[in-house]
N, CA, C and O atoms as CSV, one atom per row, in Angstrom:
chain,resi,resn,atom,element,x,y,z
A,1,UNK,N,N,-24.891,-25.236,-28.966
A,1,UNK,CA,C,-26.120,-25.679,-29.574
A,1,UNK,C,C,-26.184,-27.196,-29.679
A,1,UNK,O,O,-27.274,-27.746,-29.524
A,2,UNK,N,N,-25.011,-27.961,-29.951
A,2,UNK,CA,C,-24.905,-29.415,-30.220
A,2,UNK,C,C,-25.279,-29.767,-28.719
A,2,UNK,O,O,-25.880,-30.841,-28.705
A,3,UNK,N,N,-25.166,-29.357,-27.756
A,3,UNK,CA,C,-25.472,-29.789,-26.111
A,3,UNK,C,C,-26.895,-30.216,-25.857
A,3,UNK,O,O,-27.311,-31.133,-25.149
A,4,UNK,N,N,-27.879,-28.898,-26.972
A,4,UNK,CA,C,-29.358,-28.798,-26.801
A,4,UNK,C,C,-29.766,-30.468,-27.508
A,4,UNK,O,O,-30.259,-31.407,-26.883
A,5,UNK,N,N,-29.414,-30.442,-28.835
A,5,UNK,CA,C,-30.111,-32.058,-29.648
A,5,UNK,C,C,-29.513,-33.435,-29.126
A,5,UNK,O,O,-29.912,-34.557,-29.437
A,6,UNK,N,N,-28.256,-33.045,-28.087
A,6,UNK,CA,C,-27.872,-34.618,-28.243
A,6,UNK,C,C,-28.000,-35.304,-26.671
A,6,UNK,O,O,-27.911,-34.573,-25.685
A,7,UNK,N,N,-28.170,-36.463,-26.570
A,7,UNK,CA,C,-27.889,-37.179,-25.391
A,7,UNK,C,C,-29.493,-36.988,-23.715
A,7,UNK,O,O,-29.555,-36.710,-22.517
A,8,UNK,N,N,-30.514,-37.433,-25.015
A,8,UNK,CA,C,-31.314,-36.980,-24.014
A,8,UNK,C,C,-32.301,-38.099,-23.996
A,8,UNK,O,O,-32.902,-38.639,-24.924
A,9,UNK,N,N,-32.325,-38.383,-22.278
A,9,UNK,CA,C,-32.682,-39.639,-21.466
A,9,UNK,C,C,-34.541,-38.974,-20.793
A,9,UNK,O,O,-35.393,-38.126,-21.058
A,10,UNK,N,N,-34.282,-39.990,-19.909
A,10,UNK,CA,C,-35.168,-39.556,-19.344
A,10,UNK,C,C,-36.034,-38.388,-18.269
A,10,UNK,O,O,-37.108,-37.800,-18.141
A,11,UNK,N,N,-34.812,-38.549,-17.703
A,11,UNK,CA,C,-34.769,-37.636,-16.882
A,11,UNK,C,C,-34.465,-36.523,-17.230
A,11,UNK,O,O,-34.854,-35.620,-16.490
A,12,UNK,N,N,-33.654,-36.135,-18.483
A,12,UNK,CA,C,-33.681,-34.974,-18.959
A,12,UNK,C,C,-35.217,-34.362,-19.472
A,12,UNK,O,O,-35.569,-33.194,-19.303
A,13,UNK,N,N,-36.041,-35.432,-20.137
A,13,UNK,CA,C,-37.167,-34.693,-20.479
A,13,UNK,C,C,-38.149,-34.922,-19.670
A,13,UNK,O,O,-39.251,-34.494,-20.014
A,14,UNK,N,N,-38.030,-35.647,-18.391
A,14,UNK,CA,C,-39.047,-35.266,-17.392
A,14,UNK,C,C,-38.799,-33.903,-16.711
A,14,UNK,O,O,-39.736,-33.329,-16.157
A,15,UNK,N,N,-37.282,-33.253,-16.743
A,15,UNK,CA,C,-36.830,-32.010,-15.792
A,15,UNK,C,C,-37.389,-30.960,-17.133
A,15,UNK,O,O,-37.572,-29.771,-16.870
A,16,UNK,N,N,-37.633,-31.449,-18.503
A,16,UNK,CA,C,-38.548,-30.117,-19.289
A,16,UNK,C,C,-39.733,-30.398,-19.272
A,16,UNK,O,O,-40.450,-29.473,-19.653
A,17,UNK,N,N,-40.520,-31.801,-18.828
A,17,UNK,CA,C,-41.609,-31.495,-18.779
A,17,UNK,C,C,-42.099,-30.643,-17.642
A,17,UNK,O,O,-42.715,-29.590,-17.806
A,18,UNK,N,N,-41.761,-31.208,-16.388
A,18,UNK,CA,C,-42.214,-30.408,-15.373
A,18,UNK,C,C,-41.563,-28.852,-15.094
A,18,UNK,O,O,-42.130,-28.065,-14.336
A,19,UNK,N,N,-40.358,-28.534,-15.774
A,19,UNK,CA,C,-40.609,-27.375,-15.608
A,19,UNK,C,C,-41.815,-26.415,-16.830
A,19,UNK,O,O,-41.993,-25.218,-16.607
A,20,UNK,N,N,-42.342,-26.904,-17.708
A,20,UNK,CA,C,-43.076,-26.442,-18.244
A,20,UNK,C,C,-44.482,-26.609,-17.639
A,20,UNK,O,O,-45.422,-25.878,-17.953
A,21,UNK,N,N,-44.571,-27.674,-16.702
A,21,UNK,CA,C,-46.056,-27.107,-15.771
A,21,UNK,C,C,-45.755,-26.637,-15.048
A,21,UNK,O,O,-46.668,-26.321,-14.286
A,22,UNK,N,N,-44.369,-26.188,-14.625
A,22,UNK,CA,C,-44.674,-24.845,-13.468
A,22,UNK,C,C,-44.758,-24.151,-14.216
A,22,UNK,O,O,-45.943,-24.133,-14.547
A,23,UNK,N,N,-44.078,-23.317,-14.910
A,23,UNK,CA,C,-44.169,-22.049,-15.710
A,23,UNK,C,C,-45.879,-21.918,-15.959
A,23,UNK,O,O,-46.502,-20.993,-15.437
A,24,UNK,N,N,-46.537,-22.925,-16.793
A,24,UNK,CA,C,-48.000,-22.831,-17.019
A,24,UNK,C,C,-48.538,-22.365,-15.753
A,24,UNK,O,O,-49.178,-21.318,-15.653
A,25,UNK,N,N,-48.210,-23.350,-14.535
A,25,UNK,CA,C,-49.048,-23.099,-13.391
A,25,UNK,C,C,-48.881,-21.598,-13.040
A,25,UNK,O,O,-49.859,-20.878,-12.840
A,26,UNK,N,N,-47.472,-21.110,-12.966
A,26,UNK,CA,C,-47.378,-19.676,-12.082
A,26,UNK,C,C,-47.612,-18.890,-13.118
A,26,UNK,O,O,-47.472,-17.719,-12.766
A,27,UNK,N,N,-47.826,-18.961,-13.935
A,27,UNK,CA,C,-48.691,-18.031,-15.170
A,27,UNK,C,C,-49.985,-18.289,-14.420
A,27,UNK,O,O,-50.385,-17.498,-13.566
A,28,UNK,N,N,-50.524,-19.203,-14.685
A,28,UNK,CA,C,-52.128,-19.323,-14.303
A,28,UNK,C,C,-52.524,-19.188,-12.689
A,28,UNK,O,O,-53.649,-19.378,-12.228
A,29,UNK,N,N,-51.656,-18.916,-12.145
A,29,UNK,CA,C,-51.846,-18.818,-10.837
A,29,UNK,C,C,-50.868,-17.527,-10.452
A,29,UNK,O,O,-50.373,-17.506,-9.325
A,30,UNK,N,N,-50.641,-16.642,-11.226
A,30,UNK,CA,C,-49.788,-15.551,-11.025
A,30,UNK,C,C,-49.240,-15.390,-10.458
A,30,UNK,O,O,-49.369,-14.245,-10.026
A,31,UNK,N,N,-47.972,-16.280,-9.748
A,31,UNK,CA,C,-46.910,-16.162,-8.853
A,31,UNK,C,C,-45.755,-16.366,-10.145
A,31,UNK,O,O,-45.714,-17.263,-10.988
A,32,UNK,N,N,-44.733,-15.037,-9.936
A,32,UNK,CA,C,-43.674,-14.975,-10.460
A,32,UNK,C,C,-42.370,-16.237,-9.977
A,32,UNK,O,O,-41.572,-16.732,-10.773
A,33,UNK,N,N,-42.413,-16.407,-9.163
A,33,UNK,CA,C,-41.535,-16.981,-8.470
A,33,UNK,C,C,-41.236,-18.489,-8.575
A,33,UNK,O,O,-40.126,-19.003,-8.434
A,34,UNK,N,N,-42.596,-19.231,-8.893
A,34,UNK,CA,C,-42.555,-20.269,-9.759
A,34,UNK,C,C,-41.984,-20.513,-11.085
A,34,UNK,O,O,-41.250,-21.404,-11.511
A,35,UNK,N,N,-42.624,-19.274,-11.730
A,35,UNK,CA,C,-41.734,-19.410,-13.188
A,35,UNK,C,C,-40.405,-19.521,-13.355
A,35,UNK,O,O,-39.760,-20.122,-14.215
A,36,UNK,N,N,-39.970,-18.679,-12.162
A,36,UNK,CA,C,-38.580,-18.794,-12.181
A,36,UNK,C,C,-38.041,-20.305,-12.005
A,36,UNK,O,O,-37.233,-21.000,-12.620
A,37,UNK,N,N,-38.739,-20.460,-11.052
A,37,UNK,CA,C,-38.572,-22.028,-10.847
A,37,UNK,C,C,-38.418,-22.900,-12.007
A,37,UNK,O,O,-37.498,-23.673,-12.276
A,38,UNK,N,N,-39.456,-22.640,-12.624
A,38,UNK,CA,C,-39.705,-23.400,-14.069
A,38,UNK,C,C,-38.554,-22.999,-14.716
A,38,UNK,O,O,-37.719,-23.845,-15.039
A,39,UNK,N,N,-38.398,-21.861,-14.943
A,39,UNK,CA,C,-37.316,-21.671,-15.545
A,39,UNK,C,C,-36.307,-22.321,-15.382
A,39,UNK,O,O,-35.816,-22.738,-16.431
A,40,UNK,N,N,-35.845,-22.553,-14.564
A,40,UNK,CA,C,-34.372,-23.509,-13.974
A,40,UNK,C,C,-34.642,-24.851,-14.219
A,40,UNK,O,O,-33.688,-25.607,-14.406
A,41,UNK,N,N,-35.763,-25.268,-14.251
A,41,UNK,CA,C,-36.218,-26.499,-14.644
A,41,UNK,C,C,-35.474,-26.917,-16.642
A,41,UNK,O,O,-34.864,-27.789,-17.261
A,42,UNK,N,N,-36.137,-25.524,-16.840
A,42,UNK,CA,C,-36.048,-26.114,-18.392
A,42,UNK,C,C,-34.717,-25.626,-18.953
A,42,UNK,O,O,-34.270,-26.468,-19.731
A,43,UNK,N,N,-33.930,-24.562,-18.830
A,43,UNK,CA,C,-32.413,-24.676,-18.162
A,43,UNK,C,C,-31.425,-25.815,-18.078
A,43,UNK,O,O,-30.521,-26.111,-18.859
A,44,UNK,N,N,-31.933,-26.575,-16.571
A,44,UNK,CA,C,-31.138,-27.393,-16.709
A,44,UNK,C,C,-31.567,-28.850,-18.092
A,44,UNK,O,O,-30.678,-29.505,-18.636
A,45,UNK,N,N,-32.897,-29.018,-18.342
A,45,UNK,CA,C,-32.990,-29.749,-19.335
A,45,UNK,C,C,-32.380,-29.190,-20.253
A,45,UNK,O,O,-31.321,-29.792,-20.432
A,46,UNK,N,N,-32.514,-28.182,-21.067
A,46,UNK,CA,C,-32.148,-28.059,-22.422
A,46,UNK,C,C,-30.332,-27.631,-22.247
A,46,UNK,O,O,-29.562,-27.598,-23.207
A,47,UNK,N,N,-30.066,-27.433,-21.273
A,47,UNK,CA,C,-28.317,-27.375,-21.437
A,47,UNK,C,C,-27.691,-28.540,-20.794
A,47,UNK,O,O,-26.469,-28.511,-20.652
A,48,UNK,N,N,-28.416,-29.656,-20.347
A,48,UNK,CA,C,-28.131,-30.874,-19.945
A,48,UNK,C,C,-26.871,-30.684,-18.577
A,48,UNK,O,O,-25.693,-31.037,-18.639
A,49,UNK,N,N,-27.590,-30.007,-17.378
A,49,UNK,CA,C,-26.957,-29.715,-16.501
A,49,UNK,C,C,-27.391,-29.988,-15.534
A,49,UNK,O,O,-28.588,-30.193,-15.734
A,50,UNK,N,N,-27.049,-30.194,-14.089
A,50,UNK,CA,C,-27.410,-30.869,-12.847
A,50,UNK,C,C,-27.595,-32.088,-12.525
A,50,UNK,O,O,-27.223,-32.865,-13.404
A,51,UNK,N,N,-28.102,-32.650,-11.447
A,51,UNK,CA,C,-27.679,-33.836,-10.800
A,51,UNK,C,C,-29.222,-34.608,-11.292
A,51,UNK,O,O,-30.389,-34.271,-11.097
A,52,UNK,N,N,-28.409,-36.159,-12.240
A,52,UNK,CA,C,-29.549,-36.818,-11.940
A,52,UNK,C,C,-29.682,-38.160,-11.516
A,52,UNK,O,O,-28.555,-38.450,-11.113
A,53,UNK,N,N,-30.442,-39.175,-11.371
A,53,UNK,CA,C,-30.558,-39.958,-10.293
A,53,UNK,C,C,-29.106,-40.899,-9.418
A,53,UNK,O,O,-29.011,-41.436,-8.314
A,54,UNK,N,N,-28.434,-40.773,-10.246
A,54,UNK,CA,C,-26.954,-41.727,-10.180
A,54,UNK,C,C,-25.931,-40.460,-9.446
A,54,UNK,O,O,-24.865,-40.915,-9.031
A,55,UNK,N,N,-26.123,-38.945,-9.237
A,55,UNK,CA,C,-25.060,-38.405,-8.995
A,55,UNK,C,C,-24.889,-37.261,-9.787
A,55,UNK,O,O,-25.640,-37.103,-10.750
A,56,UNK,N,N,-24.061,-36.481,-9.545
A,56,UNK,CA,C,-23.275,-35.174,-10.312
A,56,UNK,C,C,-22.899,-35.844,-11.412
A,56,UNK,O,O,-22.454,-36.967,-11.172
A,57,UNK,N,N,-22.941,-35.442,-12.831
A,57,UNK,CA,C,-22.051,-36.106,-13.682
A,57,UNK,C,C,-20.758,-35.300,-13.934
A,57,UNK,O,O,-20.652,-34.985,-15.119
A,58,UNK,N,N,-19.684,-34.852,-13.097
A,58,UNK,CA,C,-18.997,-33.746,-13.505
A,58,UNK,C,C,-17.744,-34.676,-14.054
A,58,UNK,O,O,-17.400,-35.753,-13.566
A,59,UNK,N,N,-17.149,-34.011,-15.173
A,59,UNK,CA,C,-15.979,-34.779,-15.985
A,59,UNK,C,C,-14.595,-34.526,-15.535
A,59,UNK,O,O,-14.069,-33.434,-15.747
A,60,UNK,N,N,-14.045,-35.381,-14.988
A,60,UNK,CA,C,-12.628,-34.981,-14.235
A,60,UNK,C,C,-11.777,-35.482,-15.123
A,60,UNK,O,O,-11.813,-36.591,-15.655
A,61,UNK,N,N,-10.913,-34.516,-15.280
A,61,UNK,CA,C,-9.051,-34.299,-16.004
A,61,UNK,C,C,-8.490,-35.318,-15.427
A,61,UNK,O,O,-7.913,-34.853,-14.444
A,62,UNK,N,N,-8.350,-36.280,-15.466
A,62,UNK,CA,C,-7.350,-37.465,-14.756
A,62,UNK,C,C,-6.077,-37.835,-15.570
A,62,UNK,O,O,-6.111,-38.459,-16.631
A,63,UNK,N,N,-4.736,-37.294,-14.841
A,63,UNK,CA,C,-3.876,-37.147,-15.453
A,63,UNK,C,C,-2.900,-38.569,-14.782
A,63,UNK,O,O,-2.499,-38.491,-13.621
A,64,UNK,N,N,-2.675,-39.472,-15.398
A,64,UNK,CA,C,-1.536,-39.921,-14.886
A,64,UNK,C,C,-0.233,-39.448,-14.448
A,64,UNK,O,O,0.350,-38.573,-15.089
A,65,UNK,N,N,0.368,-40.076,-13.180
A,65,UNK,CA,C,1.532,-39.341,-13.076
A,65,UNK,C,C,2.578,-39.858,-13.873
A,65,UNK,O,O,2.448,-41.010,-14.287
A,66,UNK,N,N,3.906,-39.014,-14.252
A,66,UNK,CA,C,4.563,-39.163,-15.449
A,66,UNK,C,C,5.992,-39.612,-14.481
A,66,UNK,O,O,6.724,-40.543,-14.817
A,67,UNK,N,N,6.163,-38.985,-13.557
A,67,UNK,CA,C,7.238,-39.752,-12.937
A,67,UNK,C,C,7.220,-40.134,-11.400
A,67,UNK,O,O,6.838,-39.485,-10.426
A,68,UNK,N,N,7.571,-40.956,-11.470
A,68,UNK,CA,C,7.708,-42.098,-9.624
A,68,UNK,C,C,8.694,-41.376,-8.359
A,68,UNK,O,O,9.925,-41.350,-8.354
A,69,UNK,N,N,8.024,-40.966,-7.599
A,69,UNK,CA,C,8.575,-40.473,-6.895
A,69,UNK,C,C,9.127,-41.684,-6.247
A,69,UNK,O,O,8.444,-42.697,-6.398
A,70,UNK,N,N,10.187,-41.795,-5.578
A,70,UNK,CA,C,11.101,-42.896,-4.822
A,70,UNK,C,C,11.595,-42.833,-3.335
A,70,UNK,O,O,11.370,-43.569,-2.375
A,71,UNK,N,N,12.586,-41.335,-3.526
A,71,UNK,CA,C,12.936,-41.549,-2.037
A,71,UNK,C,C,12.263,-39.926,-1.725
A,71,UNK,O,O,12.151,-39.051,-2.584
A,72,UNK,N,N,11.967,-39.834,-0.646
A,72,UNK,CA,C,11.893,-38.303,0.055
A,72,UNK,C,C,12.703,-38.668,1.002
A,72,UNK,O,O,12.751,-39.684,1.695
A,73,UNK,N,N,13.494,-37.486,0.943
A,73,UNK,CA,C,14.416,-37.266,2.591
A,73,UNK,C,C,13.839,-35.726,3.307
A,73,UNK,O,O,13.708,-34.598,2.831
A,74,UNK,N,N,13.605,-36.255,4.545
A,74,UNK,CA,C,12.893,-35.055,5.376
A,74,UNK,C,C,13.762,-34.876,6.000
A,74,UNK,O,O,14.687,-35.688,5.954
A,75,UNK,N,N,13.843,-33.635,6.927
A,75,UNK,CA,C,14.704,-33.362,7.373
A,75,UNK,C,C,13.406,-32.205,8.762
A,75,UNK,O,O,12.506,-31.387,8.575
A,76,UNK,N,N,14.088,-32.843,10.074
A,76,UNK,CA,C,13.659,-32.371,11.168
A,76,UNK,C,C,13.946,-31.049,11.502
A,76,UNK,O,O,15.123,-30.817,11.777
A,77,UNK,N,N,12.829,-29.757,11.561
A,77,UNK,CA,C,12.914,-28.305,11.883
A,77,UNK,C,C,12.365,-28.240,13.341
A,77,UNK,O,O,11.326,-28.785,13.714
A,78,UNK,N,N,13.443,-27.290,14.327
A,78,UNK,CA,C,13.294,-27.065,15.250
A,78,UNK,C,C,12.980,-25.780,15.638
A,78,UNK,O,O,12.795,-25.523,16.828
């Protein structure tokens, strides 16, 4: 629920405005298939998900490594 009130730009509430004129439109123009559309529209606004103008925002685990690798010895298979 804290996902829905916080951190919302622009582009988040242009992706609920316009999915709320599709939904209106394919209501008023009785194509199901839009709404759905809409639907995904307001989806990704209100759970603050998908790509917007800068990129994916996906959050990567970046772990430093904890120890230095130094020597490898390989050894030739015939």
């Amino acid at each position: 629920m804290e996902n829905i009130t916080k951190n919302w730009g622009i582009m988040r509430v242009a992706r609920l405005l316009i999915g709320a004129y599709i939904i209106w439109d394919a209501f008023k123009q009785q194509t199901p298939i839009w709404a759905l559309l809409g639907a995904f529209f307001i989806y990704q606004a209100l759970m603050n998900t998908g790509c917007g103008m800068g990129g994916c925002n996906i959050q990567q685990n970046v772990e430093k490594p904890t120890s230095k690798i130094e020597n490898v010895d390989f050894e030739e298979v015939k």
